[in-house]
LOLOMAR-191178 format. One record per residue (C-alpha): residue number from 1; x, y, z. Coordinates in nm, 4 decimals. Layout:
<pts>
  seq         x         y         z
  NUM         X         Y         Z
...
</pts>
This chain:
<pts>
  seq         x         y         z
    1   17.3084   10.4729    8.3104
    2   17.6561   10.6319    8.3615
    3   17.8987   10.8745    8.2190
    4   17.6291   11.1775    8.2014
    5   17.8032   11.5015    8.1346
    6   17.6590   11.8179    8.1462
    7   17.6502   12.2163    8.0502
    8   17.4404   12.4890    8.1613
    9   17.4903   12.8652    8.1851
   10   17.3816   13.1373    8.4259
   11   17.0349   13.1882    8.3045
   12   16.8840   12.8075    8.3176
   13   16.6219   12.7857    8.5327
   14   16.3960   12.5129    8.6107
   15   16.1194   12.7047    8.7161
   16   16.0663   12.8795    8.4199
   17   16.0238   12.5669    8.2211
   18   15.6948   12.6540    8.0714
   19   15.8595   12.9142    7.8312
   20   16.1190   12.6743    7.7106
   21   16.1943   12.3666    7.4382
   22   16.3270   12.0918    7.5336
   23   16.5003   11.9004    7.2994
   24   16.5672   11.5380    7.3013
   25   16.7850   11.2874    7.0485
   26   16.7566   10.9655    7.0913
   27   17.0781   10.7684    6.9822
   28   17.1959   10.4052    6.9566
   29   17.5176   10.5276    7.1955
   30   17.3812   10.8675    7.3526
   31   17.0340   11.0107    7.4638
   32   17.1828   11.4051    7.4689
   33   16.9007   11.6800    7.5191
   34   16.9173   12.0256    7.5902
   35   16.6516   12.3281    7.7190
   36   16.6311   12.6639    7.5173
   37   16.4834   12.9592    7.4683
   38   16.3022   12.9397    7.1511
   39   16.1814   13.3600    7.1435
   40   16.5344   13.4420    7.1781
   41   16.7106   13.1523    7.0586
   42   16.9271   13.1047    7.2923
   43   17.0712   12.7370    7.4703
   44   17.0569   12.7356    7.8533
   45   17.1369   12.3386    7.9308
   46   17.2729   12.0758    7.7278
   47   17.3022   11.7184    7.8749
   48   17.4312   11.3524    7.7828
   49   17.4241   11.0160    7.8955
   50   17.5457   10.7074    7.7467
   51   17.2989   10.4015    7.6818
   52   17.3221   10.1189    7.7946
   53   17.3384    9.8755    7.4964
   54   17.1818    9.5693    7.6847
   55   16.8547    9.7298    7.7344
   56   16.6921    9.8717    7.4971
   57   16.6181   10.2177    7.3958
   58   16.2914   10.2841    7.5929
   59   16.4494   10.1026    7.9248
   60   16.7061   10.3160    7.8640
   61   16.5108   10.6248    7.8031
   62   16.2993   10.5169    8.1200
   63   16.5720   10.5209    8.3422
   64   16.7192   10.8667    8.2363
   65   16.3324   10.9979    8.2651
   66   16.3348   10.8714    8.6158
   67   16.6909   11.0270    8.7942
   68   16.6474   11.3542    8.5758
   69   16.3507   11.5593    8.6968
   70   16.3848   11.8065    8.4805
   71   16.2725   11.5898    8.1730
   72   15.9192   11.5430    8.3438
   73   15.8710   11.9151    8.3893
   74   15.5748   12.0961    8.1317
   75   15.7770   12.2718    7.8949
   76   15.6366   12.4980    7.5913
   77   15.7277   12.2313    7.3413
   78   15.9419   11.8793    7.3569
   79   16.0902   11.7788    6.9986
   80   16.2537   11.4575    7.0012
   81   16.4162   11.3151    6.7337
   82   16.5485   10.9420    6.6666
   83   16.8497   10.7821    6.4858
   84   16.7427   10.5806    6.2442
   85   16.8198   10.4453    5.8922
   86   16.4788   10.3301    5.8132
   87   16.3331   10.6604    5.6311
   88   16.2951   10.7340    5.2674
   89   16.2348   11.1358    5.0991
   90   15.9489   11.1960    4.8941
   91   15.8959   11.5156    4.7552
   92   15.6070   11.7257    4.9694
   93   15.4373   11.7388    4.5497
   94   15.4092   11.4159    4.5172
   95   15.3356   11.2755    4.8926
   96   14.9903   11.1080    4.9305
   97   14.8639   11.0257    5.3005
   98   14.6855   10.7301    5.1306
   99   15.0331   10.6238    5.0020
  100   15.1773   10.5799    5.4155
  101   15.1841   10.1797    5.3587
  102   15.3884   10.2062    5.0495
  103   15.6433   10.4607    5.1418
  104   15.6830   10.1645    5.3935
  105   15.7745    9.9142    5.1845
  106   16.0873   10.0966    5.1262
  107   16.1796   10.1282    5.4666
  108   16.1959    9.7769    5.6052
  109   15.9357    9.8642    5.8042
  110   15.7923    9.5651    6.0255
  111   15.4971    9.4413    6.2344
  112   15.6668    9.6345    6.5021
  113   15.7025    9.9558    6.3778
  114   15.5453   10.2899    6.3730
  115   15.5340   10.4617    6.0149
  116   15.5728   10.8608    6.0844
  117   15.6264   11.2127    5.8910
  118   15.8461   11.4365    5.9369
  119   15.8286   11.7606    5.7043
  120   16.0999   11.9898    5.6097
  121   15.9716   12.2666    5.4522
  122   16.2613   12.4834    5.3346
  123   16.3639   12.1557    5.0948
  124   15.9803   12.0915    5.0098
  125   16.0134   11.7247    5.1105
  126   15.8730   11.5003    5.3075
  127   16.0814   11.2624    5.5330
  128   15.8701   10.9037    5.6277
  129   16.0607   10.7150    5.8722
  130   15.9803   10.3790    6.0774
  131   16.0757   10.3630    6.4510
  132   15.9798   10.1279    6.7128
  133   15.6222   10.1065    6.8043
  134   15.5831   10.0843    7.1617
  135   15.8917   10.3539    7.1619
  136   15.6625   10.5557    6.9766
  137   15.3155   10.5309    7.1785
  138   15.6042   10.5799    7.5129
  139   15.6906   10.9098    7.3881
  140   15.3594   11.0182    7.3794
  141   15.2711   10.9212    7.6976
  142   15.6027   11.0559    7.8613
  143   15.5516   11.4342    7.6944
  144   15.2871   11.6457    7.6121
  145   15.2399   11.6309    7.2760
  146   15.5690   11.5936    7.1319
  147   15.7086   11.6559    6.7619
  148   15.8865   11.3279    6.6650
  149   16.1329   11.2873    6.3885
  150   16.4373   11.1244    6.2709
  151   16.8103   11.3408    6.3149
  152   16.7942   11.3675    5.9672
  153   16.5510   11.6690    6.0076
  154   16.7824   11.8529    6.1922
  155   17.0801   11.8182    5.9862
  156   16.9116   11.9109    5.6716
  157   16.7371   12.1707    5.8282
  158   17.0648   12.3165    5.9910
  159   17.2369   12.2532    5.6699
  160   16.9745   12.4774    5.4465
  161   17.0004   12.7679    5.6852
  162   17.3761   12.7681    5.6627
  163   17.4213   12.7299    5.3027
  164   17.6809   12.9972    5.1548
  165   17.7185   13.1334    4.7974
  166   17.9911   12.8656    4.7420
  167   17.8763   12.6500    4.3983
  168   17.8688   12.3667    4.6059
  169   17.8593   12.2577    4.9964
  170   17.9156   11.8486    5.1287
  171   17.8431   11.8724    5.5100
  172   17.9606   11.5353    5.6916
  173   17.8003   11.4578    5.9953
  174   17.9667   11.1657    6.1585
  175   17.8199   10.8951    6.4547
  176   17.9957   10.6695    6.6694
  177   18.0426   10.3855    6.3790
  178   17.8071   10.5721    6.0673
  179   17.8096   10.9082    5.9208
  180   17.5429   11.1423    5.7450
  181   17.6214   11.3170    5.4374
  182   17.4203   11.6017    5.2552
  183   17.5057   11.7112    4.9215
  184   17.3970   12.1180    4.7629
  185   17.5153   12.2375    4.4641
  186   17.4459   12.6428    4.3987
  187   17.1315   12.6337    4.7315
  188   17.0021   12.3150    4.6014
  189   16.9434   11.9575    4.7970
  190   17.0988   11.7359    4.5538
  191   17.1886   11.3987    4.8010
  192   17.1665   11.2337    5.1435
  193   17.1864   10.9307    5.3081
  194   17.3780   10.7323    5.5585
  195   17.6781   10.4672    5.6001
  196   17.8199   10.2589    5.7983
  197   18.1798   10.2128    5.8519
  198   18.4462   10.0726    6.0986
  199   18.8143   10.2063    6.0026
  200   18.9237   10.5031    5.8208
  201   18.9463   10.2867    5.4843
  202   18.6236   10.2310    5.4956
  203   18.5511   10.6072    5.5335
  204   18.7645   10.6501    5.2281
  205   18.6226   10.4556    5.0483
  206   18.2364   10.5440    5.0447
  207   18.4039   10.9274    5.0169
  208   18.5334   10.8176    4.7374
  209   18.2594   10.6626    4.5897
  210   18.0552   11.0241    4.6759
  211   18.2991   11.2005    4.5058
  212   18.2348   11.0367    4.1918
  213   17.8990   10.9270    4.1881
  214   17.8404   11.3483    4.2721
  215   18.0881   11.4433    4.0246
  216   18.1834   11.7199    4.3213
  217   18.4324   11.9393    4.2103
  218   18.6944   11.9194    4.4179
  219   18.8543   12.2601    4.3822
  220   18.5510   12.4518    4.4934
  221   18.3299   12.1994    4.7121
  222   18.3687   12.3405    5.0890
  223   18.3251   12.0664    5.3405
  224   18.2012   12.0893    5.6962
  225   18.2263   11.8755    5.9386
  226   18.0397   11.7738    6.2417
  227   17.9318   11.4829    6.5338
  228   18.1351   11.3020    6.7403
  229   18.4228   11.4187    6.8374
  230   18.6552   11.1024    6.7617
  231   18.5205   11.0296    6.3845
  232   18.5932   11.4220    6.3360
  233   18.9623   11.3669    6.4451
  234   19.0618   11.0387    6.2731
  235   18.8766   11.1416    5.9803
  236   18.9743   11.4839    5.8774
  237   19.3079   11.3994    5.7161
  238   19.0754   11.1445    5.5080
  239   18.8668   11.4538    5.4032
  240   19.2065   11.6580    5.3576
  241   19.2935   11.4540    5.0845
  242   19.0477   11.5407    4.8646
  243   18.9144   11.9013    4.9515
  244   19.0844   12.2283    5.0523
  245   18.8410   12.4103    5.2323
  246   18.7521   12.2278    5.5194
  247   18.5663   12.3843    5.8243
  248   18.3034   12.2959    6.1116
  249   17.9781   12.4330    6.1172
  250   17.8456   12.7555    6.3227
  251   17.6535   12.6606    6.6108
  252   17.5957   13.0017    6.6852
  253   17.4087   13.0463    6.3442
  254   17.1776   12.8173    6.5026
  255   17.1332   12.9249    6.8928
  256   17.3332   13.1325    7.0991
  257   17.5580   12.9738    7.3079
  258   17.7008   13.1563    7.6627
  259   18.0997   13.1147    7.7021
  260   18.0151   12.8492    8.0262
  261   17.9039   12.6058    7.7726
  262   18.0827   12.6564    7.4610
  263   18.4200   12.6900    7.6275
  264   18.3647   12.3552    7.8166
  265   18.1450   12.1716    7.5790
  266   18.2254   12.0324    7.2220
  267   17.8882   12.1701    7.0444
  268   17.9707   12.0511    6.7262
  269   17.9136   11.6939    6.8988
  270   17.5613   11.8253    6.9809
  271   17.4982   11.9595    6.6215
  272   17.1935   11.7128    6.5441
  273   17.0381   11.8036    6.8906
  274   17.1330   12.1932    6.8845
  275   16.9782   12.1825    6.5338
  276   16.6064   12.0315    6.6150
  277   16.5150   12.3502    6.7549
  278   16.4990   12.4580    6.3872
  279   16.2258   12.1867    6.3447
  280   15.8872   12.2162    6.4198
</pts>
């Protein structure tokens, strides 16, 4: 695996391990994690690598594992969490344990997946995702008791916390060829979910198609923006047709970044990652 970049500032050290999080998302393009301090919420190390798309995730995960030390180190908690479009929401009143294999069926899940649950308590719903089996048994084996979920927890999670008193918020969070979309109207989850799309056309077009379905009032909706760092630039003028508040997220609402990593690195590409250490 090549192209790693990396961030740290003056007060990451690997010794002290044992009283930090480490944080790890698992992407179709990127494995990024990062180690903080979860008393003082504060990011010390932040770290990327791309994939290599003919192995697959685990080899690729493997191989990371094995030139990074500091991933094998005992840290206070590991929280990984997976891109994946294979989840449904069910609300945390009406999800049944005994129900697992039917929240499946609306998943594609297969022979060769893992069902899991994710909670996220401040929307009082449950999140049941399917990923890869023998992924799923590797992470447990690899860290000490980890938390697993999909990226969706963090963006909603990150989402609810920075919520304003506008009527109504649309936060975009955009991959390499998909993007995320969550939908609030006066503090309330109304809408999520996931597309996939090649040009800026396409990206038009299913923000189009939110627009409407939403019926999101244009006037007073504020947008914000985050992911990679591409889809944010070709995009934007797509978004600035519709809306006219437009903004990115602040990280720093989340953790506390030093100036050696947020003057060199583009956070708002790390959002999903920065934001699992709201999970637990």
């Amino acid at each position: 695996m090549n192209n790693k970049e990396q961030f740290s500032d003056e007060l990451y050290q690997l010794n002290e391990s044992e009283t930090k999080d480490l944080l790890i998302q698992l992407g179709d393009h990127y494995i990024s994690y990062a180690v903080i301090n979860p008393e003082q919420k504060i990011l010390h190390y932040l770290a990327r690598t791309k994939v290599n798309p003919e192995l697959s995730l685990q080899q690729n995960l493997d191989n990371l594992i094995e030139l990074n030390t500091d991933l094998t180190l005992k840290y206070r908690k590991v929280k990984i969490c997976v891109d994946t479009n294979r989840f449904t929401f069910i609300p945390e009143d009406l999800f049944d344990e005994n129900l697992i294999d039917e929240y499946a069926h609306f998943i594609n899940s297969d022979t060769n997946s893992k069902i899991n649950v994710a909670s996220l308590g401040d929307l009082a719903i449950k999140n049941v995702f399917a990923i890869n089996h023998e992924l799923s048994e590797n992470l447990q084996l690899r860290f000490d008791k980890p938390s697993v979920s999909t990226s969706i927890c963090p963006f909603l999670s990150a989402c609810y916390i920075l919520l304003t008193a506008d009527p109504s918020e649309l936060f975009i969070n955009f991959n390499e060829k998909s993007f995320g979309a969550a939908y609030f109207v006066d503090g309330d989850f109304i809408f999520y979910n996931q597309f996939e799309f090649e040009t800026q056309e396409e990206f038009n077009y299913y923000l189009l198609n939110l627009i409407n379905q939403l019926e999101i009032h244009l006037a007073t909706c504020k947008v914000r923006i985050s992911g990679n760092s591409d889809q944010r630039a070709q995009n934007k003028s797509v978004i600035e047709k519709y809306f006219l508040e437009i903004s990115q997220p602040d990280v720093n609402q989340i953790l506390q970044t030093s100036s050696s990593i947020s003057s060199k690195a583009d956070l708002q590409s790390y959002f999903n990652l920065i934001s699992l250490s709201l999970c637990e």
